[in-house]
N, C-alpha and C positions, 0 to 999 in steps of 0.2 A: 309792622315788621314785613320785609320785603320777603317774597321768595327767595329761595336761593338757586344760582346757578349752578351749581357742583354738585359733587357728589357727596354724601358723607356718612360712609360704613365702617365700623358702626358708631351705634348713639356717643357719645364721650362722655353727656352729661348722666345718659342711663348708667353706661361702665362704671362710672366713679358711684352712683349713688349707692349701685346693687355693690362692689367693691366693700361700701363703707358697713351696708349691712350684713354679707359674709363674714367681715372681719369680726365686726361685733358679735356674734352669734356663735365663731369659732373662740371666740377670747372667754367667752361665759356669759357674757352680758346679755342675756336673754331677752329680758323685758327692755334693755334697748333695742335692740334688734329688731320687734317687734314692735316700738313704736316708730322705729325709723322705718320700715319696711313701706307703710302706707306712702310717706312724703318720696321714696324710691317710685312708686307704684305710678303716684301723681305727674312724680317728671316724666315719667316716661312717656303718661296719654297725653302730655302738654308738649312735647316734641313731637307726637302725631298732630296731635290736634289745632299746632300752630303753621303744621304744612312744612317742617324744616326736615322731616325724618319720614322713611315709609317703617310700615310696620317690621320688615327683614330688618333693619338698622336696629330698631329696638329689640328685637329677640337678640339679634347678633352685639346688642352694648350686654343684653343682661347677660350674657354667655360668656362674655369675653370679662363682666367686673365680676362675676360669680367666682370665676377662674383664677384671675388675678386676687382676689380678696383669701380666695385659700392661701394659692400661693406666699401671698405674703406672710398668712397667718403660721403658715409651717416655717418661713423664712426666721422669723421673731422667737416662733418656739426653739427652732435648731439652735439661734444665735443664746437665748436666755439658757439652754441645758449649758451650751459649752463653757459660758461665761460665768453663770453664776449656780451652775447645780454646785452639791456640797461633795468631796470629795474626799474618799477612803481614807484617812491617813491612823 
């Protein structure tokens, strides 16, 4: 794998993992969460470790899918109340 010339803040591929384990862990799925958390953990030192990422890029992917993973998670919950909670009648 070559260096890379550019720049690239932050991680994408940390965002998206730490993203998937937020979600998981906001939805109930505990013990996934918890087993996806390590393979999250892993991408992260292999984006250091491959020289494509400084470690700021990887604080700032886990921040930025931590953030995004709630977000979506409240996004899902608001859309499931309005559409399918049971209503008074």
């Amino acid at each position: 794998m070559s260096r890379p010339d550019d720049f690239s803040f932050p991680s994408g591929h940390t965002a998206a993992s730490f993203a998937s384990v937020t979600a998981l862990w906001l939805a109930g799925k505990k013990q996934w969460a918890l087993a996806a958390l390590p393979l999250g953990v892993l991408i992260a030192f292999s984006r250091i470790y491959l020289f494509v990422h400084y470690p700021t890029d990887i604080i700032g992917g886990v921040l930025v899918g931590v953030g995004c993973g709630w977000i979506g998670a409240k996004l899902v919950e608001m859309f499931w109340q309005k559409n399918f909670a049971k209503s008074d009648l």
